[in-house]
SEPADO-687435 format. One record per atom (N, C-alpha, C, CB): residue in three letters; atom name; x, y, z. Coordinates in nm, 4 decimals, decimal comma. Glycine has a CB too. Example, Ala and Ser with C-alpha at 12.3 -4.5 7.8 and 13.67 -1.06 7.14 Angstrom:
+-----+----+----------+----------+----------+
|  aa | at |        X |        Y |        Z |
+-----+----+----------+----------+----------+
| Ala |  N |   1,3190 |  -0,5690 |   0,7800 |
| Ala | CA |   1,2300 |  -0,4500 |   0,7800 |
| Ala |  C |   1,3200 |  -0,3300 |   0,7800 |
| Ala | CB |   1,1308 |  -0,4473 |   0,9046 |
| Ser |  N |   1,2850 |  -0,2250 |   0,7080 |
| Ser | CA |   1,3670 |  -0,1060 |   0,7140 |
| Ser |  C |   1,2900 |   0,0030 |   0,7870 |
| Ser | CB |   1,4084 |  -0,0598 |   0,5725 |
+-----+----+----------+----------+----------+
END
This chain:
+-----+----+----------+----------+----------+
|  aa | at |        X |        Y |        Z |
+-----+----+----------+----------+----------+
| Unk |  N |  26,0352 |   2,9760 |  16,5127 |
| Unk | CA |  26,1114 |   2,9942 |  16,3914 |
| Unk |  C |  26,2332 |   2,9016 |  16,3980 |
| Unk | CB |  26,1536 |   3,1437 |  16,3730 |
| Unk |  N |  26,2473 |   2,8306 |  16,3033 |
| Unk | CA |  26,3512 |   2,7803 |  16,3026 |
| Unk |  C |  26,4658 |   2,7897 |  16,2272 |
| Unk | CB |  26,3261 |   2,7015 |  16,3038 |
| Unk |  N |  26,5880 |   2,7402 |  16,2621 |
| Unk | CA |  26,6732 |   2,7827 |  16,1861 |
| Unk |  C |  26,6919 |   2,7320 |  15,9689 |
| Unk | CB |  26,7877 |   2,7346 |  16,2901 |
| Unk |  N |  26,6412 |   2,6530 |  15,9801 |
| Unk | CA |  26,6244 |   2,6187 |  15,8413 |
| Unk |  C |  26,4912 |   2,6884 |  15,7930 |
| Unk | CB |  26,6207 |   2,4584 |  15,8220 |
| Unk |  N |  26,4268 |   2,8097 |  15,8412 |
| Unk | CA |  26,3603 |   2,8665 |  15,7894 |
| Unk |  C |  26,4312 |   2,9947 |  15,7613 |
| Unk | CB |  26,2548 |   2,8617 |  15,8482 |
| Unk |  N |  26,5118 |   3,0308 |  15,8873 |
| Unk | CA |  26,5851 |   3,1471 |  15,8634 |
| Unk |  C |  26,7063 |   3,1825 |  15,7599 |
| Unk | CB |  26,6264 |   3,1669 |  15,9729 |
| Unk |  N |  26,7342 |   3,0707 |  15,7167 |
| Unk | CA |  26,8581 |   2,9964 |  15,6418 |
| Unk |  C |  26,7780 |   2,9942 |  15,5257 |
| Unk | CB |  26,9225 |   2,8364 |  15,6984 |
| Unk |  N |  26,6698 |   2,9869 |  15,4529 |
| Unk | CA |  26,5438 |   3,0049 |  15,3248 |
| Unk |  C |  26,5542 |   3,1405 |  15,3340 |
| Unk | CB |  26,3644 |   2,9429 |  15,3477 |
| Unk |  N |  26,5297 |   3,2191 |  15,4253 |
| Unk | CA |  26,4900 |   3,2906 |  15,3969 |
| Unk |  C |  26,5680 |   3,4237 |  15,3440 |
| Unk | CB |  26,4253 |   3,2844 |  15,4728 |
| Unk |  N |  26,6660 |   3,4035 |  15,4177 |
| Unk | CA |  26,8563 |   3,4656 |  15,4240 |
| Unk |  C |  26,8518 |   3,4434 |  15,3084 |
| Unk | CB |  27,0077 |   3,3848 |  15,5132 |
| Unk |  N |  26,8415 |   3,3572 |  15,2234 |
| Unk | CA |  26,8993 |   3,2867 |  15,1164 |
| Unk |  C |  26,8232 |   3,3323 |  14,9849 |
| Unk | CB |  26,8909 |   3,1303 |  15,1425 |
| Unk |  N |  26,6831 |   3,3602 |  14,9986 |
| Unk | CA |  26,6015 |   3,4291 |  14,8942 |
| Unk |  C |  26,6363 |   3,5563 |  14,9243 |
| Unk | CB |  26,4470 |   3,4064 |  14,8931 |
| Unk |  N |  26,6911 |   3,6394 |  15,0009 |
| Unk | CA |  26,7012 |   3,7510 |  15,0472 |
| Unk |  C |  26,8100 |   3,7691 |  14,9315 |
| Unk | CB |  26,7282 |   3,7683 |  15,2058 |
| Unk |  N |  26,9508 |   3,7148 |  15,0232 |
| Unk | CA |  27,0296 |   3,7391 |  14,9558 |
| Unk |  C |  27,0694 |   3,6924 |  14,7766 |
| Unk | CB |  27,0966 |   3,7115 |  15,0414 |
| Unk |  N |  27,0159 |   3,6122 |  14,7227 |
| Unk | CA |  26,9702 |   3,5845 |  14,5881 |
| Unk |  C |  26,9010 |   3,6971 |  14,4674 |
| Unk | CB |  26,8739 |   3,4858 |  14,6182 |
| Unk |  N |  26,8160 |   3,7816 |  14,5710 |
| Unk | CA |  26,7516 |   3,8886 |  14,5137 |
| Unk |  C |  26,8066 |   3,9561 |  14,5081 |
| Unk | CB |  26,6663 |   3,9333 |  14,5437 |
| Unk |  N |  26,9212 |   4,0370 |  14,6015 |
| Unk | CA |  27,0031 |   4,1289 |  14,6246 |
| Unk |  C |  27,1165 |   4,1010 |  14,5217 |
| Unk | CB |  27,0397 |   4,1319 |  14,7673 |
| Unk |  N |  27,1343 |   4,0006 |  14,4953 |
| Unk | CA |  27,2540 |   3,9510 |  14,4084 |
| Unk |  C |  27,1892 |   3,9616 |  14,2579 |
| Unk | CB |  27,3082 |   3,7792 |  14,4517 |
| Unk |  N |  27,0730 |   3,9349 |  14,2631 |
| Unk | CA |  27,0035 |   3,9344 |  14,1124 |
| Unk |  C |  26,9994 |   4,0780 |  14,0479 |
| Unk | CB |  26,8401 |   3,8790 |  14,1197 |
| Unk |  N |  26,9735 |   4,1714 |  14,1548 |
| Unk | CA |  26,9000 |   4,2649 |  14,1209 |
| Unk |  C |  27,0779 |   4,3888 |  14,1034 |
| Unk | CB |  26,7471 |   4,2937 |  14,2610 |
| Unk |  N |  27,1602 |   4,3540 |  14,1820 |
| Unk | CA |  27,2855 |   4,4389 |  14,1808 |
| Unk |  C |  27,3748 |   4,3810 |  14,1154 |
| Unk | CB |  27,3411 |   4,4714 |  14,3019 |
| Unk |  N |  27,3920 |   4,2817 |  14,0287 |
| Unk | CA |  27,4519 |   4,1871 |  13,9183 |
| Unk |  C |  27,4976 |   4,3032 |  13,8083 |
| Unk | CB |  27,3259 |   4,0615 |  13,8493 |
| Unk |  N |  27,3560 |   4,3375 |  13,6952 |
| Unk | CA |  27,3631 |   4,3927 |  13,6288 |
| Unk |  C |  27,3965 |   4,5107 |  13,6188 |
| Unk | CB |  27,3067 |   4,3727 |  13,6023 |
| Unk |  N |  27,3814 |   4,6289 |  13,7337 |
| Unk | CA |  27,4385 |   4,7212 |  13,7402 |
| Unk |  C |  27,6273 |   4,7450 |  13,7919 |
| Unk | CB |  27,3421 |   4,7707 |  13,8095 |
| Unk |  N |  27,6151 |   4,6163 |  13,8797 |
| Unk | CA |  27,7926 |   4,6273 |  13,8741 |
| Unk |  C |  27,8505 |   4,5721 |  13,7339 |
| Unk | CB |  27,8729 |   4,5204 |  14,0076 |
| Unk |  N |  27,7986 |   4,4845 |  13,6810 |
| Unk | CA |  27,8258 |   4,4400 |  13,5662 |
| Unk |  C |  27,8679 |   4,5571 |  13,4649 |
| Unk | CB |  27,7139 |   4,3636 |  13,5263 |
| Unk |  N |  27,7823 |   4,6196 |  13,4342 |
| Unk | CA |  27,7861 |   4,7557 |  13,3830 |
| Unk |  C |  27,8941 |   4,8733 |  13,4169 |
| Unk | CB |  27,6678 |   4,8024 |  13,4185 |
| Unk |  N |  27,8960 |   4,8713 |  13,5506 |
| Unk | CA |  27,9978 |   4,9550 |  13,5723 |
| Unk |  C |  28,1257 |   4,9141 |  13,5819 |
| Unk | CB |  27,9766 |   5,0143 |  13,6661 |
| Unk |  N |  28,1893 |   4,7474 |  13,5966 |
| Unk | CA |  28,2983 |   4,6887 |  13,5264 |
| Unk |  C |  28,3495 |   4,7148 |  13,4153 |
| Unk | CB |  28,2839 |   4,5917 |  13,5125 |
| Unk |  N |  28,2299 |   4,6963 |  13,3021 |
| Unk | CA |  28,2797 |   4,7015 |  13,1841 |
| Unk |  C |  28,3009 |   4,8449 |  13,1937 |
| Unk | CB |  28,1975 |   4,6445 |  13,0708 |
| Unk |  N |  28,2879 |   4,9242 |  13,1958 |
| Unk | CA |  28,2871 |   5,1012 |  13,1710 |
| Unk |  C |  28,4225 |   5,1188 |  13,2710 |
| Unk | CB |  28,1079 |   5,2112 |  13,2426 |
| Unk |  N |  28,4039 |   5,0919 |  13,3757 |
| Unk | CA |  28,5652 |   5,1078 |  13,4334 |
| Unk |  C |  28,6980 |   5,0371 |  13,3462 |
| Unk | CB |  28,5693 |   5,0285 |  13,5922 |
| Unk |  N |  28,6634 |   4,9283 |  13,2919 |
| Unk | CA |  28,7940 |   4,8523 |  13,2506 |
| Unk |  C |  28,8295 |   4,8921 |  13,0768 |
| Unk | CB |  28,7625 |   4,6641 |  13,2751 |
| Unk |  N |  28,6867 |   4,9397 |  13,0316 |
| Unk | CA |  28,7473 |   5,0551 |  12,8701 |
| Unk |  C |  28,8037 |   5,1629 |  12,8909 |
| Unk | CB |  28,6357 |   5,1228 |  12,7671 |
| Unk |  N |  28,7731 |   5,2813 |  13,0405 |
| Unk | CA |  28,8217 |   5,3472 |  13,0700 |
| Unk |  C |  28,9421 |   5,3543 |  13,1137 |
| Unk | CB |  28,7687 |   5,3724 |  13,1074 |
| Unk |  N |  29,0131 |   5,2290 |  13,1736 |
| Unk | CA |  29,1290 |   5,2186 |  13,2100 |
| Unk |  C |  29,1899 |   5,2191 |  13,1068 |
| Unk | CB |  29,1558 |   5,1299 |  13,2823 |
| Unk |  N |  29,1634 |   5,0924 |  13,0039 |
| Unk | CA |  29,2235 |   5,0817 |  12,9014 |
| Unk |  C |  29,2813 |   5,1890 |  12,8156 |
| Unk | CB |  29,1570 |   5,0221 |  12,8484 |
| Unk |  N |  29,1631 |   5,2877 |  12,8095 |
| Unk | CA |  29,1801 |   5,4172 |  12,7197 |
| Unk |  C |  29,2628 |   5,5022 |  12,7889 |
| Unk | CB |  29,0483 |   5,4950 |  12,6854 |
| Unk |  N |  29,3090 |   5,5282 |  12,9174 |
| Unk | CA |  29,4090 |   5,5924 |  12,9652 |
| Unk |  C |  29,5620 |   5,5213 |  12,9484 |
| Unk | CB |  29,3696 |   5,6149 |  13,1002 |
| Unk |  N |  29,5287 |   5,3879 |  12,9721 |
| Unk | CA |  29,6656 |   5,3416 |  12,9557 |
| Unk |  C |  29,7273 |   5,3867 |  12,8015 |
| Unk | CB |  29,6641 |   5,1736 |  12,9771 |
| Unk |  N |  29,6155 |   5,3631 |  12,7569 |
| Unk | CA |  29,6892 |   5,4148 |  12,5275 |
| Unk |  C |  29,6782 |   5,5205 |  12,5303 |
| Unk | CB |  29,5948 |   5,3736 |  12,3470 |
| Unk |  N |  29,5911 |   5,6426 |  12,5919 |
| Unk | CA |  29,6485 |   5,8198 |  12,5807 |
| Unk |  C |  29,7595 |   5,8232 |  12,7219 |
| Unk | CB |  29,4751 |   5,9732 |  12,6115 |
| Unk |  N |  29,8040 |   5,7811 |  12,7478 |
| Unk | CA |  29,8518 |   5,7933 |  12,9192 |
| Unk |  C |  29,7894 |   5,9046 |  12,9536 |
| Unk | CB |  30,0214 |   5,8118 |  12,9625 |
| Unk |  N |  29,6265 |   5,9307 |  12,9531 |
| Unk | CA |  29,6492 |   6,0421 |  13,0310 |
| Unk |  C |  29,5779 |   5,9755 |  13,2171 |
| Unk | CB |  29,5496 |   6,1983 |  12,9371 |
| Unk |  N |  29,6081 |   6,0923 |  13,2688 |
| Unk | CA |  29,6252 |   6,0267 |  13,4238 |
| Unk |  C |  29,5128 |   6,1067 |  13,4961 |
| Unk | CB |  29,7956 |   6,0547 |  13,5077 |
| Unk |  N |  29,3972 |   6,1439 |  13,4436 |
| Unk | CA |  29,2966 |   6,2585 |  13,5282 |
| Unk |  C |  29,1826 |   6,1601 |  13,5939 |
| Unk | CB |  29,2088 |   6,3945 |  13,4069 |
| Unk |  N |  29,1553 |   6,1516 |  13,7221 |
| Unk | CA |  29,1172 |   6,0790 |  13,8277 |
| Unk |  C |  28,9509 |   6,1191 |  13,7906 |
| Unk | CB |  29,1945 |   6,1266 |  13,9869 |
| Unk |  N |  28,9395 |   6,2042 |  13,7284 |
| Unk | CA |  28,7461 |   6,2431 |  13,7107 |
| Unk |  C |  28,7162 |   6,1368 |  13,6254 |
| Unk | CB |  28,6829 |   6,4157 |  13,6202 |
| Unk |  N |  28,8292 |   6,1578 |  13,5252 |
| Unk | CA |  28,8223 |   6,0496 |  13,3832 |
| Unk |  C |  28,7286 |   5,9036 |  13,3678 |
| Unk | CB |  28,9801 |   5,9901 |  13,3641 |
| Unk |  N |  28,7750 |   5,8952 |  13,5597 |
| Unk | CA |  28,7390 |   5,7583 |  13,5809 |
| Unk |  C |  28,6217 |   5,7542 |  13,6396 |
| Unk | CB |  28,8282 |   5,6850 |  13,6538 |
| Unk |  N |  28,6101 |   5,8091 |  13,7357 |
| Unk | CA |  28,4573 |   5,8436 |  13,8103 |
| Unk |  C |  28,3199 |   5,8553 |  13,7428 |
| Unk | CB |  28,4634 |   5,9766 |  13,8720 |
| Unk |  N |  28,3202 |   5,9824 |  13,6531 |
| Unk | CA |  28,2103 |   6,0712 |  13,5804 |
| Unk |  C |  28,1211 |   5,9822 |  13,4645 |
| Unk | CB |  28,2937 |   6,2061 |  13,4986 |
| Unk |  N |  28,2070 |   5,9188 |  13,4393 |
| Unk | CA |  28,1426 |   5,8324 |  13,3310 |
| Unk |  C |  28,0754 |   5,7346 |  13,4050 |
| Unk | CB |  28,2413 |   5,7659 |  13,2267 |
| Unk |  N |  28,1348 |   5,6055 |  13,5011 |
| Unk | CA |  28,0663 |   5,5210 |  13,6049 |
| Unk |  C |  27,9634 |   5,6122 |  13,6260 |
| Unk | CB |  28,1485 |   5,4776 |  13,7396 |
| Unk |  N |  27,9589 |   5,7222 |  13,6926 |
| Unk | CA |  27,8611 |   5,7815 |  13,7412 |
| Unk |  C |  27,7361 |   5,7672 |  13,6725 |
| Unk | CB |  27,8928 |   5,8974 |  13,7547 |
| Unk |  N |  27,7953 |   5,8230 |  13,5762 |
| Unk | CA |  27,6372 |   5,8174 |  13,4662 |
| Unk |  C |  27,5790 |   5,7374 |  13,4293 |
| Unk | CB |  27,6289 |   5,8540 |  13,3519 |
| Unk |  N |  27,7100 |   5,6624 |  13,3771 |
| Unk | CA |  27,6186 |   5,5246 |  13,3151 |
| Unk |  C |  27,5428 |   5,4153 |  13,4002 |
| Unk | CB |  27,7155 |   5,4327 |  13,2364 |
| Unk |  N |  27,6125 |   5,4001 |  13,5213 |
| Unk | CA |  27,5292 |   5,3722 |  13,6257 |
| Unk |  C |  27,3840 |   5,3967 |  13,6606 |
| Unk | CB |  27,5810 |   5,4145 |  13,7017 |
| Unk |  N |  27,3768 |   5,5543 |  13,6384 |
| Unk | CA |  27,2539 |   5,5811 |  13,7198 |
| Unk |  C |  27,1405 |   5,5559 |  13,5373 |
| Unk | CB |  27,2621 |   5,7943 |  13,8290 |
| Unk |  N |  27,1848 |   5,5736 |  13,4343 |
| Unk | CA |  27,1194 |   5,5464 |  13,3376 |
| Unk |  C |  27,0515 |   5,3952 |  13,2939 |
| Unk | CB |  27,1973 |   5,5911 |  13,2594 |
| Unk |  N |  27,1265 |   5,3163 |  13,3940 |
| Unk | CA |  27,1530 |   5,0989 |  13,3704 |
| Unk |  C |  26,9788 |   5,1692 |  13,4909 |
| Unk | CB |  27,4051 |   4,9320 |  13,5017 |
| Unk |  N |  27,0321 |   5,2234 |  13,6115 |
| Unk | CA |  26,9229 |   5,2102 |  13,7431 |
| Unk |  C |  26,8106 |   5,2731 |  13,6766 |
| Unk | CB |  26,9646 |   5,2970 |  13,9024 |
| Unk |  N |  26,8109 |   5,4088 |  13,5923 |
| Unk | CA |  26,6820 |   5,4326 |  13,5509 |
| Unk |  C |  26,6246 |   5,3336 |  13,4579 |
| Unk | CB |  26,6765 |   5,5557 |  13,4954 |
| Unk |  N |  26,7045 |   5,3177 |  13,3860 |
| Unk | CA |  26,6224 |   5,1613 |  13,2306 |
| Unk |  C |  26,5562 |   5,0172 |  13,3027 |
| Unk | CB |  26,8078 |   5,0559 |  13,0950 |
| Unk |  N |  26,6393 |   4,9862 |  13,3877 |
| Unk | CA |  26,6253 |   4,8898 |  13,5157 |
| Unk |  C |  26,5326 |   4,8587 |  13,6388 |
| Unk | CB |  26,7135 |   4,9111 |  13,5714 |
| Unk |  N |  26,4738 |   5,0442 |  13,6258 |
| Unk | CA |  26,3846 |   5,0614 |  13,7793 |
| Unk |  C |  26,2669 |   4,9694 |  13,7754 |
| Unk | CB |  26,3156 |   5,2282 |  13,8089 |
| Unk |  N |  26,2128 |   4,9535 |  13,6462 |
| Unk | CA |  26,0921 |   4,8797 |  13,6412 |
| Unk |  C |  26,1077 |   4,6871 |  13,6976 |
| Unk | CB |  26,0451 |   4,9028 |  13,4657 |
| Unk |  N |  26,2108 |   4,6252 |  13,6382 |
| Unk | CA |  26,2312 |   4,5038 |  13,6885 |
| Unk |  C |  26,3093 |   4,5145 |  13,8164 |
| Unk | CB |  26,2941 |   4,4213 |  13,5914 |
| Unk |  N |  26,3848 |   4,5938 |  13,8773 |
| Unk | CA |  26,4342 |   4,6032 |  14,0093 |
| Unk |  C |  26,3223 |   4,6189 |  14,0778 |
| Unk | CB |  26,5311 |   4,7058 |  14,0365 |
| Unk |  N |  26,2378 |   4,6866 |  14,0374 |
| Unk | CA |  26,1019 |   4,7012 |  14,1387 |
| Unk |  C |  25,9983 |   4,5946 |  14,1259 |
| Unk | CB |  26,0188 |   4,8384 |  14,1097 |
| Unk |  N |  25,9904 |   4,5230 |  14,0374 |
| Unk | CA |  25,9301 |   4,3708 |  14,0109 |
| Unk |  C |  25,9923 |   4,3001 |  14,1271 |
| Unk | CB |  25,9761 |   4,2913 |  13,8531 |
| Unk |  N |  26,1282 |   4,2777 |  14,0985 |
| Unk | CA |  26,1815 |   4,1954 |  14,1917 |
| Unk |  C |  26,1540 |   4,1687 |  14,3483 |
| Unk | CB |  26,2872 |   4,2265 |  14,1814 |
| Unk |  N |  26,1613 |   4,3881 |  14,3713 |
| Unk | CA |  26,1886 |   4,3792 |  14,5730 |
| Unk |  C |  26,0110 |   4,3319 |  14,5380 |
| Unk | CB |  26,2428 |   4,6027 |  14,7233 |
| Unk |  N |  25,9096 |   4,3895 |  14,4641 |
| Unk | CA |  25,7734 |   4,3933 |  14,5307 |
| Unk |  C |  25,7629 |   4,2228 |  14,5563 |
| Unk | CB |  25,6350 |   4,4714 |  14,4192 |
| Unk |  N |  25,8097 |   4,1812 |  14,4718 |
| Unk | CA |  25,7804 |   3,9887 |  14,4441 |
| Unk |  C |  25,8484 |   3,9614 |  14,5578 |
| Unk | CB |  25,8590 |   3,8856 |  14,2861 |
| Unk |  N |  25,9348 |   3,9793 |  14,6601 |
| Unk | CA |  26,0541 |   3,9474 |  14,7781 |
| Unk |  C |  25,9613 |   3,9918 |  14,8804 |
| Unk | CB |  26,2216 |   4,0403 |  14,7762 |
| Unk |  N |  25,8754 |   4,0691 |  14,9046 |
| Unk | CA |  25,8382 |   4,1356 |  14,9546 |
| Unk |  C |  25,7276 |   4,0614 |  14,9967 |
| Unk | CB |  25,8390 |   4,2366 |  14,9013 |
| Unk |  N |  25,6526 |   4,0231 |  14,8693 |
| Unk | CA |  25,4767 |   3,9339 |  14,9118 |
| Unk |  C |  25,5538 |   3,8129 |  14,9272 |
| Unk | CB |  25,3132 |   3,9138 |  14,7634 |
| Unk |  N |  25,6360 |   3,7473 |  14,9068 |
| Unk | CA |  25,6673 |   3,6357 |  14,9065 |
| Unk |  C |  25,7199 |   3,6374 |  15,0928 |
| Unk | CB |  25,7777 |   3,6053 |  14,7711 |
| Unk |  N |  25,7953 |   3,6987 |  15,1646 |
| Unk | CA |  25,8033 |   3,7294 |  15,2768 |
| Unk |  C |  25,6629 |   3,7558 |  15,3636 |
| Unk | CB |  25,8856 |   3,8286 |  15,2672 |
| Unk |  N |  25,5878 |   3,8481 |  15,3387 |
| Unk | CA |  25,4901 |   3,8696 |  15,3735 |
| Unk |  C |  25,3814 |   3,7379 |  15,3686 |
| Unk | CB |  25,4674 |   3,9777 |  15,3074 |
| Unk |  N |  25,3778 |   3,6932 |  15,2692 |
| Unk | CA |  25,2815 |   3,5480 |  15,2733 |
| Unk |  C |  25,3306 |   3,4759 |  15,3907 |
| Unk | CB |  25,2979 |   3,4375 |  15,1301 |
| Unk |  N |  25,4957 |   3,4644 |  15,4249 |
| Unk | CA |  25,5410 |   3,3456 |  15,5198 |
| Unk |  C |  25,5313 |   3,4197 |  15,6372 |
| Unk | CB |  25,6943 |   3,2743 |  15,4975 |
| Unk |  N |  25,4449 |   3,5012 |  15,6746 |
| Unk | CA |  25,4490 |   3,5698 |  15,8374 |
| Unk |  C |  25,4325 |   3,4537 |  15,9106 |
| Unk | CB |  25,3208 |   3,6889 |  15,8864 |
| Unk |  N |  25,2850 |   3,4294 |  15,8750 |
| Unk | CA |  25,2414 |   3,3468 |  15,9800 |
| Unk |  C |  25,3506 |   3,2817 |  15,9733 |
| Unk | CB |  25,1145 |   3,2700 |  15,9742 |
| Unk |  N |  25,4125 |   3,1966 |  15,9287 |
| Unk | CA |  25,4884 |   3,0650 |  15,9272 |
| Unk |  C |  25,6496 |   3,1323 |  16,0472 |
| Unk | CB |  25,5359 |   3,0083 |  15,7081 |
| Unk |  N |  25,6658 |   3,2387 |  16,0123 |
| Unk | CA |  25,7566 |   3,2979 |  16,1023 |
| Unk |  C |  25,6859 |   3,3175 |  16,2193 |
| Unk | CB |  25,8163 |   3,4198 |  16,0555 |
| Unk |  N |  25,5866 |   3,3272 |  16,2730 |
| Unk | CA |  25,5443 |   3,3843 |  16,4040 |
| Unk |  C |  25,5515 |   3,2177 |  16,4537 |
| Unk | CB |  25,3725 |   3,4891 |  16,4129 |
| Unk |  N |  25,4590 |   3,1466 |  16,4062 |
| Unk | CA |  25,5154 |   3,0309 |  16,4658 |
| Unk |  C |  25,5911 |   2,9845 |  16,5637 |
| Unk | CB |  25,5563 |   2,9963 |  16,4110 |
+-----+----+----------+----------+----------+
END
């Protein structure tokens, strides 16, 4: 194995990981930074305020999402798996 294989491979790794967790932090940016906003114009100051909503909407982006997040790892996955041999090497 060499190192410019391991350095491909790191690199599709981490690409996927970045592809696939993009849109859900994305999501929970925007929802944190209206939420801030909206406390700063009611001042109100309740710490759930901020949490409960991320929470949800989060896990609602991961359920709508599960189908192409799971496209993705399975495609990372055969694509790894095809290069065994080439790793045993």
């Amino acid at each position: 194995m060499t190192e410019e294989l391991v350095i491909e491979i790191l690199k599709e790794v981490f690409y996927t990981t970045f592809l696939i967790l993009l849109p859900i932090l994305g999501v929970a940016l925007v929802v944190g930074i209206a939420i801030s906003i909206f406390q700063a114009a009611t001042s109100i100051q309740e710490m759930t305020l901020t949490f409960v909503p991320k929470i949800l909407v989060t896990t609602v982006v991961i359920i709508f999402m599960f189908p192409w997040i799971l496209d993705k790892m399975i495609a990372i996955t055969h694509k790894l798996f095809s290069m065994f041999n080439t790793v045993i090497k």
